[in-house]
Every structure is written in C-alpha cells, then in structure tokens.
mmJSON file of the N, C-alpha and C atoms, coordinates in Angstrom:
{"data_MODEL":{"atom_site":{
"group_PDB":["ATOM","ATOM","ATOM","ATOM","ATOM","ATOM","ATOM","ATOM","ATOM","ATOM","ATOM","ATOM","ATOM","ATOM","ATOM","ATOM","ATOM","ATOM","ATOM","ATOM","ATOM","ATOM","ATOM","ATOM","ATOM","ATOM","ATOM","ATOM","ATOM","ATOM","ATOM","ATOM","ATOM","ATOM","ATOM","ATOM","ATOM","ATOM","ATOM","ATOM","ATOM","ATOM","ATOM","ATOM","ATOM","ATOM","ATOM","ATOM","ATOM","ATOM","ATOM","ATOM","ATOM","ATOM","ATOM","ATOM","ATOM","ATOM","ATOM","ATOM","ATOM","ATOM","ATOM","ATOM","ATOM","ATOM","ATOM","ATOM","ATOM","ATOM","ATOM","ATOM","ATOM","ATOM","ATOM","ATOM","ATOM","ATOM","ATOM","ATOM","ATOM","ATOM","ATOM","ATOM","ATOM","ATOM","ATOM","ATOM","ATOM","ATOM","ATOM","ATOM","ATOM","ATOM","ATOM","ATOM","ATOM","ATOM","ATOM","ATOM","ATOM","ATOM","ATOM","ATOM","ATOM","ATOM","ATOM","ATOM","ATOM","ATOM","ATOM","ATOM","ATOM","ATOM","ATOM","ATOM","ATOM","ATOM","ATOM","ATOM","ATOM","ATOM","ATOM","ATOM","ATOM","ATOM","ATOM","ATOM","ATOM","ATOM","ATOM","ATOM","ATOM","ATOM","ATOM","ATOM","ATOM","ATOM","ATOM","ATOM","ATOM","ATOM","ATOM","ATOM","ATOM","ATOM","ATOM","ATOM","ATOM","ATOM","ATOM","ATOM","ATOM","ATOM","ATOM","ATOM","ATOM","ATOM","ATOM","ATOM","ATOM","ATOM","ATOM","ATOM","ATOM","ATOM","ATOM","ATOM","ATOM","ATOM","ATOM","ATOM","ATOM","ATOM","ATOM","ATOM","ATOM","ATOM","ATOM","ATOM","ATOM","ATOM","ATOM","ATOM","ATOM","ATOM","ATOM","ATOM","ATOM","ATOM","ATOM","ATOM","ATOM","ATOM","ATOM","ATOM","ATOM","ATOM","ATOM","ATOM","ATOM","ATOM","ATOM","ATOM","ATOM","ATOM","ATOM","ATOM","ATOM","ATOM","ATOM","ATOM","ATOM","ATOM","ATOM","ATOM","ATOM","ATOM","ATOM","ATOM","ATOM","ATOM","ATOM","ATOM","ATOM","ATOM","ATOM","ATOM","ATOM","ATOM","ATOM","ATOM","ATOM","ATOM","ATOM","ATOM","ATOM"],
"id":[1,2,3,4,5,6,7,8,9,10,11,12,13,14,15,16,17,18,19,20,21,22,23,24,25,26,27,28,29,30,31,32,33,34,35,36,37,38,39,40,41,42,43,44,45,46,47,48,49,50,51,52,53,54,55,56,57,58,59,60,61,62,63,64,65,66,67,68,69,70,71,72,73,74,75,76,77,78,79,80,81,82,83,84,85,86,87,88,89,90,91,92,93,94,95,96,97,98,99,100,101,102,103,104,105,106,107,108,109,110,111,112,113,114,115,116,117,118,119,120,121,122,123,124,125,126,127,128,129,130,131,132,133,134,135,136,137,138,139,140,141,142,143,144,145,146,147,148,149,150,151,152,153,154,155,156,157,158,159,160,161,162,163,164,165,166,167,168,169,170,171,172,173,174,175,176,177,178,179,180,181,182,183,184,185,186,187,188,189,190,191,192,193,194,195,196,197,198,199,200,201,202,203,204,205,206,207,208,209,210,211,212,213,214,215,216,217,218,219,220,221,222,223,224,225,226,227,228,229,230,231,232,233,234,235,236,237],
"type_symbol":["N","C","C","N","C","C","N","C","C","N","C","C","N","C","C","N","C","C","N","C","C","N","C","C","N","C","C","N","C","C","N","C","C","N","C","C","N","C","C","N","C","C","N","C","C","N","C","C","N","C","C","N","C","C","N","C","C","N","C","C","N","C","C","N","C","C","N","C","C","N","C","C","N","C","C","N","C","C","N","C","C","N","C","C","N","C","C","N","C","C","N","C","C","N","C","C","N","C","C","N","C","C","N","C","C","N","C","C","N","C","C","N","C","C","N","C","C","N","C","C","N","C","C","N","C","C","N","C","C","N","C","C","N","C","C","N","C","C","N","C","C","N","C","C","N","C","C","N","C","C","N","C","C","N","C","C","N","C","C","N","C","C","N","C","C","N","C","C","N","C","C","N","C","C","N","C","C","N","C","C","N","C","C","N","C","C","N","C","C","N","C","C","N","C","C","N","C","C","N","C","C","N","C","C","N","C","C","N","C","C","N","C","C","N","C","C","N","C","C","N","C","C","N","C","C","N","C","C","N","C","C","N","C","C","N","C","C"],
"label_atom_id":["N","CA","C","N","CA","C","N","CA","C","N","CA","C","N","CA","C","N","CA","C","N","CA","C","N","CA","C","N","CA","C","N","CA","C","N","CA","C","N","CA","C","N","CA","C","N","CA","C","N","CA","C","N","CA","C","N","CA","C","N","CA","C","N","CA","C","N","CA","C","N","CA","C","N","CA","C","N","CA","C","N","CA","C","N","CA","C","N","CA","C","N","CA","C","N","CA","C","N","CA","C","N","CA","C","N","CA","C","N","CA","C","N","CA","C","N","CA","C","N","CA","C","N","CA","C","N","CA","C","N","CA","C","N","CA","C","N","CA","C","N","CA","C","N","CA","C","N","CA","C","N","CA","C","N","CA","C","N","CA","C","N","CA","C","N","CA","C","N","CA","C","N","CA","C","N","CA","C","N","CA","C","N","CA","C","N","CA","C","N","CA","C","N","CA","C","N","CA","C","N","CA","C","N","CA","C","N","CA","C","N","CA","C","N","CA","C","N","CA","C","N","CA","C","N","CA","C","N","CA","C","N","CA","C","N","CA","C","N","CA","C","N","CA","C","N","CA","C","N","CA","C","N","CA","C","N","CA","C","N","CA","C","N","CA","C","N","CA","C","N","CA","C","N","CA","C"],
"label_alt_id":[null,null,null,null,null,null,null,null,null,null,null,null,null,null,null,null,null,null,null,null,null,null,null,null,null,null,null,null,null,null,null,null,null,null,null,null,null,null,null,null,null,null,null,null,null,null,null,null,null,null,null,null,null,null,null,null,null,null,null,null,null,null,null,null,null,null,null,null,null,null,null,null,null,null,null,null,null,null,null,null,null,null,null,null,null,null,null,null,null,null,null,null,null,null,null,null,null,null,null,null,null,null,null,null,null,null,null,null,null,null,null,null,null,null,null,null,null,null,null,null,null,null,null,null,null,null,null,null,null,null,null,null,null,null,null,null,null,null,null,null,null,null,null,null,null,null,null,null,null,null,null,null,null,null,null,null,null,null,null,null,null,null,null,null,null,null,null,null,null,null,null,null,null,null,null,null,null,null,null,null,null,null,null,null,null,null,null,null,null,null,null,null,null,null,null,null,null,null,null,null,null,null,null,null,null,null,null,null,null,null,null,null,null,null,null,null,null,null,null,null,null,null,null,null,null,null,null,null,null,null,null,null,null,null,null,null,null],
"label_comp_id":["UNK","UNK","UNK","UNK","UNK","UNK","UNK","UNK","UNK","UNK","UNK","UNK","UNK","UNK","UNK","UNK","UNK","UNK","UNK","UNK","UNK","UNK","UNK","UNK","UNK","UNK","UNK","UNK","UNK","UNK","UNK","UNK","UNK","UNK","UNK","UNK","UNK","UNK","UNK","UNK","UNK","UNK","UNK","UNK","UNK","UNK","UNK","UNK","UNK","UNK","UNK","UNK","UNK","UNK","UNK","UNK","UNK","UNK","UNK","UNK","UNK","UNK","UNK","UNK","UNK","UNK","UNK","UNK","UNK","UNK","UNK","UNK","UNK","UNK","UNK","UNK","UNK","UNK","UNK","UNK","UNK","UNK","UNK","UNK","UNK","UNK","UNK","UNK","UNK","UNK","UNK","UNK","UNK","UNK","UNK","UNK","UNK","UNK","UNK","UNK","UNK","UNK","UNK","UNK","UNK","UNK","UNK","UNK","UNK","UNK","UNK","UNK","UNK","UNK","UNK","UNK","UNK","UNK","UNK","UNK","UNK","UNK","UNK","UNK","UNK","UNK","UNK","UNK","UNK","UNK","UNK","UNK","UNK","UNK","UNK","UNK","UNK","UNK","UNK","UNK","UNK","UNK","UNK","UNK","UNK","UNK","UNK","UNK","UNK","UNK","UNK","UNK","UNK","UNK","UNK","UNK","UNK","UNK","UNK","UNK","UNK","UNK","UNK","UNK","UNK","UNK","UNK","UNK","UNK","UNK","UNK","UNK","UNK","UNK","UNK","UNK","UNK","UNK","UNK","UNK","UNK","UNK","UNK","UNK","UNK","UNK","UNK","UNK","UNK","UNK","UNK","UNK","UNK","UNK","UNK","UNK","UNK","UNK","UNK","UNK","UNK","UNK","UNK","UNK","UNK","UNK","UNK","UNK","UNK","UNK","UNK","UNK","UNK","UNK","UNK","UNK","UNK","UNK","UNK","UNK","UNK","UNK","UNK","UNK","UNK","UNK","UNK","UNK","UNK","UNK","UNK","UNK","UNK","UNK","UNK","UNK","UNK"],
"label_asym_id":["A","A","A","A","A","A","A","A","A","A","A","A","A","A","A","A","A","A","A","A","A","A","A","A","A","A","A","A","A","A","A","A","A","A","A","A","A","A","A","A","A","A","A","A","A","A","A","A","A","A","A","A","A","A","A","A","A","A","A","A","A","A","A","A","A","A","A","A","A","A","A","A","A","A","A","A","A","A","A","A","A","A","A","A","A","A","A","A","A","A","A","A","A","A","A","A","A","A","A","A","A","A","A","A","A","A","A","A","A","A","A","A","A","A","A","A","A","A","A","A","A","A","A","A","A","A","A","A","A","A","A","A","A","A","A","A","A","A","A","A","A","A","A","A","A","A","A","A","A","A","A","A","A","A","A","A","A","A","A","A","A","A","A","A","A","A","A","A","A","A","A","A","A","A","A","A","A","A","A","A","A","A","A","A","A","A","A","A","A","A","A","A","A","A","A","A","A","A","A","A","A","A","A","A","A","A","A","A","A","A","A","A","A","A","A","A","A","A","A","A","A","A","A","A","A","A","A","A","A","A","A","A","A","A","A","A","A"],
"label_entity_id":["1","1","1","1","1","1","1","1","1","1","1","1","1","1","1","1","1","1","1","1","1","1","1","1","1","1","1","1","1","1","1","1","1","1","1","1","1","1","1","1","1","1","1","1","1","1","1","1","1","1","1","1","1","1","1","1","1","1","1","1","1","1","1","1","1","1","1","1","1","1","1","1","1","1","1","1","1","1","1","1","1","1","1","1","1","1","1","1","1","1","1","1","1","1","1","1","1","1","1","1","1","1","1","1","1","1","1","1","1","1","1","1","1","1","1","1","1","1","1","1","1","1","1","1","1","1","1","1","1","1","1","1","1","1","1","1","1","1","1","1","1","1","1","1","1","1","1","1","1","1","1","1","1","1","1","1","1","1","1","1","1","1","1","1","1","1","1","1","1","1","1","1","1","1","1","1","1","1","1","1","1","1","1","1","1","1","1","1","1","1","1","1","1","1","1","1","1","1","1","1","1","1","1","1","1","1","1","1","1","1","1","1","1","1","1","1","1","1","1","1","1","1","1","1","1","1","1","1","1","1","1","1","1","1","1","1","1"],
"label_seq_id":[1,1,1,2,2,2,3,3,3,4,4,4,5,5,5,6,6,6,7,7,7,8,8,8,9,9,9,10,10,10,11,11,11,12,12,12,13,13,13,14,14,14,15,15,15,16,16,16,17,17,17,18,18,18,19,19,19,20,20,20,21,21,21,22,22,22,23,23,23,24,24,24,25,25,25,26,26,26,27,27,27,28,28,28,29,29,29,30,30,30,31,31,31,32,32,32,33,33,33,34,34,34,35,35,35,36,36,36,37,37,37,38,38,38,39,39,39,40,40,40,41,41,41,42,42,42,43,43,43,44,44,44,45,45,45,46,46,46,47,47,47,48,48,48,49,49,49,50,50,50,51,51,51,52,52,52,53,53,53,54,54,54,55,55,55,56,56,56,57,57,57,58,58,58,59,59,59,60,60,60,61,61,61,62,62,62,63,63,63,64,64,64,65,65,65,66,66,66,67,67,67,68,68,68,69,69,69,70,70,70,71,71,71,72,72,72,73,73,73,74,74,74,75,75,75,76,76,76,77,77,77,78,78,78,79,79,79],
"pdbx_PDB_ins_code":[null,null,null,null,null,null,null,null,null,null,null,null,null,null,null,null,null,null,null,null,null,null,null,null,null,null,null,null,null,null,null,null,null,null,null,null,null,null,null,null,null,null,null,null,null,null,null,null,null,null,null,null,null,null,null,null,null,null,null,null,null,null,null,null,null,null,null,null,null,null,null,null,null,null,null,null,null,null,null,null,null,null,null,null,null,null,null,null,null,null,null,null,null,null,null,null,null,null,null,null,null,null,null,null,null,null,null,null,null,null,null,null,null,null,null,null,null,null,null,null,null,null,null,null,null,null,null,null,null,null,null,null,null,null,null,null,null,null,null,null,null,null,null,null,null,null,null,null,null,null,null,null,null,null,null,null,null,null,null,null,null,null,null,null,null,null,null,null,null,null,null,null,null,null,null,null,null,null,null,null,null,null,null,null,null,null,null,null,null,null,null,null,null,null,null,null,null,null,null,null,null,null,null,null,null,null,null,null,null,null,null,null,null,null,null,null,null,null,null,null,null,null,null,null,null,null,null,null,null,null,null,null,null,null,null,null,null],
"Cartn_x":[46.493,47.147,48.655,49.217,50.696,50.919,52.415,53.167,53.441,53.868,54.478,53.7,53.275,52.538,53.877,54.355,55.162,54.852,54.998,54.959,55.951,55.407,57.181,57.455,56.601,56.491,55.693,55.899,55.038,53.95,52.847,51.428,51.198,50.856,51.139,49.717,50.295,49.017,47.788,48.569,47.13,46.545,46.44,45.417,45.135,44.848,44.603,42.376,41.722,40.293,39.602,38.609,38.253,37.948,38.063,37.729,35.937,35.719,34.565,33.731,33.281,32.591,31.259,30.563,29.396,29.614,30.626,31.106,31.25,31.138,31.377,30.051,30.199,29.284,29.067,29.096,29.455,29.185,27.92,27.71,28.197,29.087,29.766,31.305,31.426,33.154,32.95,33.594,33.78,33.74,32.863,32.364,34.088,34.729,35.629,35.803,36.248,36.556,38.278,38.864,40.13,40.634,41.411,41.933,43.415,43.792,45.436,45.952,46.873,47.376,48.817,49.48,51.281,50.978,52.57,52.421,54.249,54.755,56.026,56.518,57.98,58.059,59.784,60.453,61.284,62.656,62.43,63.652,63.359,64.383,64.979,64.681,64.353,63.878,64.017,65.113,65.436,64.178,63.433,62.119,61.108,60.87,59.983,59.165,58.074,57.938,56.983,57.035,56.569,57.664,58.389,59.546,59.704,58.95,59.035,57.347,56.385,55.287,54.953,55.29,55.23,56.544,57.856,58.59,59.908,60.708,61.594,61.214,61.063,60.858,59.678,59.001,57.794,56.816,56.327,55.502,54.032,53.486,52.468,50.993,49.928,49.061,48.989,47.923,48.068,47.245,47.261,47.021,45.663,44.676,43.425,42.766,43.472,42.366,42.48,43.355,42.87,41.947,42.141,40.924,39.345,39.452,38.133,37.939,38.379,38.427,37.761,38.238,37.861,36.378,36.222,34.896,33.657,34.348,33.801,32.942,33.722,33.666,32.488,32.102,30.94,30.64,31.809,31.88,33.035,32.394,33.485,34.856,34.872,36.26,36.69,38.293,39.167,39.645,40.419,41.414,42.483],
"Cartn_y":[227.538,226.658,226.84,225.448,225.939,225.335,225.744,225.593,224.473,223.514,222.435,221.226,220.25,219.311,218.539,217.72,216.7,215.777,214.43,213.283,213.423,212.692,212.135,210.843,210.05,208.766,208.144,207.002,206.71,206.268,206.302,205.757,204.775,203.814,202.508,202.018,200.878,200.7,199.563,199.346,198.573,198.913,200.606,201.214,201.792,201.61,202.435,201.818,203.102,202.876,202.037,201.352,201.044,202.323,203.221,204.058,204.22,205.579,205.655,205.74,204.135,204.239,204.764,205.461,206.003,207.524,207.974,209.317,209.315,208.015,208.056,207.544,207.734,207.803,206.46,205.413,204.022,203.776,204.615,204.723,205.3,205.978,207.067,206.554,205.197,204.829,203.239,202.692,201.175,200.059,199.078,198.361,198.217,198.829,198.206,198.824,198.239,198.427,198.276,199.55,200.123,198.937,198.227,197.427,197.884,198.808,198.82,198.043,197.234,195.865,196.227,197.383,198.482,199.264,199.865,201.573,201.451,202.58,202.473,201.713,201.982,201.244,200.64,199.218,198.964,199.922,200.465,201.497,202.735,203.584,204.519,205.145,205.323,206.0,207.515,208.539,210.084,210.332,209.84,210.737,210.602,209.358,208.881,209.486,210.217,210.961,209.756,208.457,208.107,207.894,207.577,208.076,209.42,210.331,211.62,211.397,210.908,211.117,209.864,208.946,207.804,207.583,207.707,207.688,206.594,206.538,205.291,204.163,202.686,201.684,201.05,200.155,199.272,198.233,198.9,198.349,197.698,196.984,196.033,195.843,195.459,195.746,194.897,194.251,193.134,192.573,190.937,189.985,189.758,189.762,189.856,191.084,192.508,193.69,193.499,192.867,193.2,192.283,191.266,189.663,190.402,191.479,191.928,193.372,193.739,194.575,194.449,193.053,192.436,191.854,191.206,190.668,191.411,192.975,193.538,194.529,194.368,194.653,194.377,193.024,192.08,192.031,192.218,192.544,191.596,191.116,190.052,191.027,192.32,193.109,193.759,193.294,194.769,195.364,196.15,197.079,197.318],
"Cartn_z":[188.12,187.187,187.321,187.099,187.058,185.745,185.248,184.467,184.132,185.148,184.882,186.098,186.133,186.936,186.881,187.761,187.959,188.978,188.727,189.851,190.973,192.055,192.566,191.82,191.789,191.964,190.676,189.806,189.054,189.653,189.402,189.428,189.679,190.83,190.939,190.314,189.481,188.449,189.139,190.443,190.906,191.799,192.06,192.747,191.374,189.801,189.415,189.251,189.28,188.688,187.757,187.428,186.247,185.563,183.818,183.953,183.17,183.55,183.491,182.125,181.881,180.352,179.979,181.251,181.206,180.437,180.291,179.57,178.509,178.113,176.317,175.631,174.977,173.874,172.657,173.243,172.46,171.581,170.565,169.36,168.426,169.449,168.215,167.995,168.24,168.287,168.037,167.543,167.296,167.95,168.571,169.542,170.067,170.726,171.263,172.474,173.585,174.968,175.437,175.915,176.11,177.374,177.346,178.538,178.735,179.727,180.08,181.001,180.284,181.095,181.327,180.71,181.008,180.557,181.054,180.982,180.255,179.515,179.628,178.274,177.986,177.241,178.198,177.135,177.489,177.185,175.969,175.305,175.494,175.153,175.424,173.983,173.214,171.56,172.068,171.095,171.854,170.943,170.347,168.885,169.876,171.083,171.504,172.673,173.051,174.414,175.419,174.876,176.723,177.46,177.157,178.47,179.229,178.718,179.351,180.037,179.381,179.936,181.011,180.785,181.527,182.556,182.22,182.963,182.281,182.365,181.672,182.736,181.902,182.434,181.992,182.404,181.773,183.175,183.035,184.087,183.697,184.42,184.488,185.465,184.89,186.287,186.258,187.694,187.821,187.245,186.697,185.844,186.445,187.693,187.832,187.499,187.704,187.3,186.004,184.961,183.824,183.135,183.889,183.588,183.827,185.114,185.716,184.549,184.121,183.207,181.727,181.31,180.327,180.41,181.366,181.998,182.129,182.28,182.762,181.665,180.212,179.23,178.789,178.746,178.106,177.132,176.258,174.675,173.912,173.076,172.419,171.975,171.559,170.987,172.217,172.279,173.231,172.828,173.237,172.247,173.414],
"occupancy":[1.0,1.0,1.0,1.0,1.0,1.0,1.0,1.0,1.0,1.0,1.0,1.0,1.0,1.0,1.0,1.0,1.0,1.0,1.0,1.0,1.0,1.0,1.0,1.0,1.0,1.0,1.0,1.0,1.0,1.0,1.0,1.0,1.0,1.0,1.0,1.0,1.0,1.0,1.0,1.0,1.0,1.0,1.0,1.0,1.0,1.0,1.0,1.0,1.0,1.0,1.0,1.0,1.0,1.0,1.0,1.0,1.0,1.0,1.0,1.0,1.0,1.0,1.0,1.0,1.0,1.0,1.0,1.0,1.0,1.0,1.0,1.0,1.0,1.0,1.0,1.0,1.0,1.0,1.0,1.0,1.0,1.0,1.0,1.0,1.0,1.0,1.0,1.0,1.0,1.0,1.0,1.0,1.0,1.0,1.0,1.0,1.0,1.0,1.0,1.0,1.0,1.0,1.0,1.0,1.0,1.0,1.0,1.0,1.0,1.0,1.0,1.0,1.0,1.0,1.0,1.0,1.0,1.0,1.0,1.0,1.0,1.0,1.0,1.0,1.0,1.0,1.0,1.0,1.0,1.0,1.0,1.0,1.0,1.0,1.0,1.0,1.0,1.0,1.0,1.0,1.0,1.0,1.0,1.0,1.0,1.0,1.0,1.0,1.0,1.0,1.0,1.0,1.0,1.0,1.0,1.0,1.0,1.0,1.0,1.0,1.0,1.0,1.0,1.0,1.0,1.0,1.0,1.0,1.0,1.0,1.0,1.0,1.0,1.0,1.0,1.0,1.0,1.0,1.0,1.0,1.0,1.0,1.0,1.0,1.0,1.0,1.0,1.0,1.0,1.0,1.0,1.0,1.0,1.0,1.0,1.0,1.0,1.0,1.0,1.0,1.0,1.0,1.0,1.0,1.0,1.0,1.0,1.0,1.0,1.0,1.0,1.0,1.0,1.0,1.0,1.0,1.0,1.0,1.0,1.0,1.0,1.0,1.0,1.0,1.0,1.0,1.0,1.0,1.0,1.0,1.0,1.0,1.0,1.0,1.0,1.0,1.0],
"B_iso_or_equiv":[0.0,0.0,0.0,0.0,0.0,0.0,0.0,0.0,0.0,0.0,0.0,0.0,0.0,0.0,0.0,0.0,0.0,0.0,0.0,0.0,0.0,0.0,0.0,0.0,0.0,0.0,0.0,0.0,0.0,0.0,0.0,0.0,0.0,0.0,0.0,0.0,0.0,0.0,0.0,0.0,0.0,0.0,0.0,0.0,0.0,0.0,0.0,0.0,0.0,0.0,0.0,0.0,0.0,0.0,0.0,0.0,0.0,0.0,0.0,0.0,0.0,0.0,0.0,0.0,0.0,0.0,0.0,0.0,0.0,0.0,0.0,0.0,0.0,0.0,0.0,0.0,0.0,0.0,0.0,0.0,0.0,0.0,0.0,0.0,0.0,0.0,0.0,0.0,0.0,0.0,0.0,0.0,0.0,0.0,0.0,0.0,0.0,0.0,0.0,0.0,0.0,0.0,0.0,0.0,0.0,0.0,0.0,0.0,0.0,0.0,0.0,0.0,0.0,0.0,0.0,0.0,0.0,0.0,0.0,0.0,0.0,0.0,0.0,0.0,0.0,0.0,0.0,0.0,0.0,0.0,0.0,0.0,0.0,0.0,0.0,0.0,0.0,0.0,0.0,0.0,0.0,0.0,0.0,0.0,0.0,0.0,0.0,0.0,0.0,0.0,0.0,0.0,0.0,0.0,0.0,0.0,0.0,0.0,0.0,0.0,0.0,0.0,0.0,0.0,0.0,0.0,0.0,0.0,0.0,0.0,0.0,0.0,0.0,0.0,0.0,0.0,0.0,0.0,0.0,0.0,0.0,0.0,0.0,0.0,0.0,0.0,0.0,0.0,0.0,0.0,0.0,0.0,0.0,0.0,0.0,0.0,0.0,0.0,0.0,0.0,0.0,0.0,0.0,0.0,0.0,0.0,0.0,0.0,0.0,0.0,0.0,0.0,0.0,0.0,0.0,0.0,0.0,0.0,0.0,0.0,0.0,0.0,0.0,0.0,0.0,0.0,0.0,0.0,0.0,0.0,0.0,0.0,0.0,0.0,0.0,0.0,0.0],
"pdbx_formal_charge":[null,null,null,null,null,null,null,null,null,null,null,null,null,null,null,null,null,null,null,null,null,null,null,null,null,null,null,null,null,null,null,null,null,null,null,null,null,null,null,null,null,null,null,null,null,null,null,null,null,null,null,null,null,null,null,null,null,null,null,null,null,null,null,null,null,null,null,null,null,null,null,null,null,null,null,null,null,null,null,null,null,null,null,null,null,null,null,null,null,null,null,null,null,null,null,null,null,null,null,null,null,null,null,null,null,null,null,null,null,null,null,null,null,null,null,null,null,null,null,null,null,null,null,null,null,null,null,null,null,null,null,null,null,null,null,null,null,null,null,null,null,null,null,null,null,null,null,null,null,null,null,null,null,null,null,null,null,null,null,null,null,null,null,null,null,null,null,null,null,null,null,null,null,null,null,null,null,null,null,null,null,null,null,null,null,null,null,null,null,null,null,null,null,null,null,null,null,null,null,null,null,null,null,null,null,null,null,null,null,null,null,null,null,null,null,null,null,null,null,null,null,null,null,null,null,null,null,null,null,null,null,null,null,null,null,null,null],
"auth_seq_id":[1,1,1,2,2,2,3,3,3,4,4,4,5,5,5,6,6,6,7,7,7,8,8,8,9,9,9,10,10,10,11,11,11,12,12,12,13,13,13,14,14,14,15,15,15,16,16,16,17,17,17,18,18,18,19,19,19,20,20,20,21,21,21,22,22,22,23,23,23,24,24,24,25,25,25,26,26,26,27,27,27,28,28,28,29,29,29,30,30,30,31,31,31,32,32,32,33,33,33,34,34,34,35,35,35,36,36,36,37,37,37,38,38,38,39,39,39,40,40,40,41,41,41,42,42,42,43,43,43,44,44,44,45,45,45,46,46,46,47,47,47,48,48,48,49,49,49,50,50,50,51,51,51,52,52,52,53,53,53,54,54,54,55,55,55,56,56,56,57,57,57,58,58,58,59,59,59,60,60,60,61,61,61,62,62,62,63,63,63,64,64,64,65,65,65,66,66,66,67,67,67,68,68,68,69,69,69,70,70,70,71,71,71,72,72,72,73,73,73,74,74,74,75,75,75,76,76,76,77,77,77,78,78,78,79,79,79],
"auth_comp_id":["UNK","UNK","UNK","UNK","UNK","UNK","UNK","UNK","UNK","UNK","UNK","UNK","UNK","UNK","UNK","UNK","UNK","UNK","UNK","UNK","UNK","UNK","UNK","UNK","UNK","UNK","UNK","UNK","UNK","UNK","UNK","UNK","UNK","UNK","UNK","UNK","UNK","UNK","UNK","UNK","UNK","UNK","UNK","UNK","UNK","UNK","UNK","UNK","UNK","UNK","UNK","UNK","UNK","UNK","UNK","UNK","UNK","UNK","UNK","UNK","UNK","UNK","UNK","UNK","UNK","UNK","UNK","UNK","UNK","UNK","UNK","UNK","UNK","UNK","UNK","UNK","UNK","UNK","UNK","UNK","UNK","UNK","UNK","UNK","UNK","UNK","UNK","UNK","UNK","UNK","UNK","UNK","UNK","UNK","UNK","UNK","UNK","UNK","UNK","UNK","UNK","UNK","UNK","UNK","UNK","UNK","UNK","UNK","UNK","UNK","UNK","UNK","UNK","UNK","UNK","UNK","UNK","UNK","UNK","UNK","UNK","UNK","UNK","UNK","UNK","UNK","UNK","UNK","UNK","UNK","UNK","UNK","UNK","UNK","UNK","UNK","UNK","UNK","UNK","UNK","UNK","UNK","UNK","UNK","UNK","UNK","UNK","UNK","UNK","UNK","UNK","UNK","UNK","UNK","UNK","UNK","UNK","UNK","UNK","UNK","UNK","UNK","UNK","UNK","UNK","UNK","UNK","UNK","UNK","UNK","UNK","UNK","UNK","UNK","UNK","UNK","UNK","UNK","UNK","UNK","UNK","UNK","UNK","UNK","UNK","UNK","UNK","UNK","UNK","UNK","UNK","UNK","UNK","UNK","UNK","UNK","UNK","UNK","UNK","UNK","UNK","UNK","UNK","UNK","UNK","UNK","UNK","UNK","UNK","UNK","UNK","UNK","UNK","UNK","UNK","UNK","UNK","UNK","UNK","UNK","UNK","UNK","UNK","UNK","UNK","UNK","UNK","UNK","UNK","UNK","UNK","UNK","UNK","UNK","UNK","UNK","UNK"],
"auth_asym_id":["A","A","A","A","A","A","A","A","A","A","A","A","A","A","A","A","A","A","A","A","A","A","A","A","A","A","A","A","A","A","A","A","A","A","A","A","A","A","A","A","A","A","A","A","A","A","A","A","A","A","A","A","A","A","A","A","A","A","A","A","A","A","A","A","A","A","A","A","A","A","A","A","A","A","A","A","A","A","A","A","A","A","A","A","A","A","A","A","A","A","A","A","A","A","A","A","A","A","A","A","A","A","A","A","A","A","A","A","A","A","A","A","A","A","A","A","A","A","A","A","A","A","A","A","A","A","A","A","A","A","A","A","A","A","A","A","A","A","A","A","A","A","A","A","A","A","A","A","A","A","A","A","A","A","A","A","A","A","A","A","A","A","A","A","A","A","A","A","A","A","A","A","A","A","A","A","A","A","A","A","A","A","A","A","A","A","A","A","A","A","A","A","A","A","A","A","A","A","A","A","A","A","A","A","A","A","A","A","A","A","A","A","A","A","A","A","A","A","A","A","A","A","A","A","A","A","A","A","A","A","A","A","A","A","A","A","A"],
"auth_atom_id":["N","CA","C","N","CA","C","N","CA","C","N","CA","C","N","CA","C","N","CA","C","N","CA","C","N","CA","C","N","CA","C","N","CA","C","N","CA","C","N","CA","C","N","CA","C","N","CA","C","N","CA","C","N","CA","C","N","CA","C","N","CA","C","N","CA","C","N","CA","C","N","CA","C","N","CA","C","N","CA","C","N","CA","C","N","CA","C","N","CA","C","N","CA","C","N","CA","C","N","CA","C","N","CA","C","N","CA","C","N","CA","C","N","CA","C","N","CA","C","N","CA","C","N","CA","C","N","CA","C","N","CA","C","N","CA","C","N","CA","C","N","CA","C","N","CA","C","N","CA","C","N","CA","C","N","CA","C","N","CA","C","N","CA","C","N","CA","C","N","CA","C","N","CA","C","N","CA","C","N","CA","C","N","CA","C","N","CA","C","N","CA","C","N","CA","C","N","CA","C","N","CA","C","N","CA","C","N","CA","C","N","CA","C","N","CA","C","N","CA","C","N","CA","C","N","CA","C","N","CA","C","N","CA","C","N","CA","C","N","CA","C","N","CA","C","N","CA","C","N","CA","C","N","CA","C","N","CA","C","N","CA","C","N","CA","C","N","CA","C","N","CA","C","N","CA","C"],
"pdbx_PDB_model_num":[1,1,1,1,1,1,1,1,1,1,1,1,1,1,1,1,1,1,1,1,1,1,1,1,1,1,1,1,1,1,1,1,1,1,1,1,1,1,1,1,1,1,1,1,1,1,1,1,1,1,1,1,1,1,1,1,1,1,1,1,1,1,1,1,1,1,1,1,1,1,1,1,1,1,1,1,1,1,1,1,1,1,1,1,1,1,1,1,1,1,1,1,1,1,1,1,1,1,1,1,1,1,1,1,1,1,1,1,1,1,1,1,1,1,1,1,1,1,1,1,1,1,1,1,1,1,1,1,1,1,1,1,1,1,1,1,1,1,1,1,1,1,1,1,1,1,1,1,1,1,1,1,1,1,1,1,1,1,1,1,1,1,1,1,1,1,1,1,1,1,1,1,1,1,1,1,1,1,1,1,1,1,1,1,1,1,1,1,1,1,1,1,1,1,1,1,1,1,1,1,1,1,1,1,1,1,1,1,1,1,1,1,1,1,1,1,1,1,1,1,1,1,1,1,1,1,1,1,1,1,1,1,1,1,1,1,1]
}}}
C-alpha cells in the first residue's frame, strides 16, 4: 500500500465501464439506476474537494454511452 495514489492524467470518460449492478443488492435501495453523464465541476469553491478528487475542470461522456446506459437500465427512474 502506498500513501498517496495519484493520476497522471484524468480518466478519459469514454473508455470508462458500464458499472457492475450485479453487486448490489436492488432491494435494499430505491428503484433507481446511477447514470454518469460528467465528472468535475466548472468552479473553483476553496470548501469544495472535487477539484482535488476529480481534478479542476468539467468534463463529459459521450452522449451515446449514456443513452446506452439508460437503456440499459430498463427502469422508468435514474438518478
């Protein structure tokens, strides 16, 4: 283990996975299905830590994985 994990690079969000909903437990949480369509915010907030965890800036995936995401859902609620 180390101390500190660091990127070089942010995460490019359209190699990112669908993630894995077979690990959860769907009865035990509110018919809703997680869709991340950004990451990031636009400001700079010094109280705020996704700029430290995400990175400064605002980024986007692309407008088909999250259509296939949703679809993929098969559930009238997203979140």
């Amino acid at each position: 283990m180390q101390g500190i994990y660091k990127g070089d690079r942010p995460v490019d969000l359209a190699r990112l996975k669908p993630p894995r909903l077979d690990l959860i437990d769907a009865s035990r949480y509110f018919p809703l299905y997680p869709v991340e369509a950004t990451r990031g915010c636009t400001h700079a907030c010094a109280f705020c830590s996704t700029r430290y965890v995400h990175g400064l800036g605002f980024r986007t995936r692309p407008v088909g994985h999250v259509i296939a995401d949703i679809e993929r859902a098969g559930k009238p609620a997203i979140q």
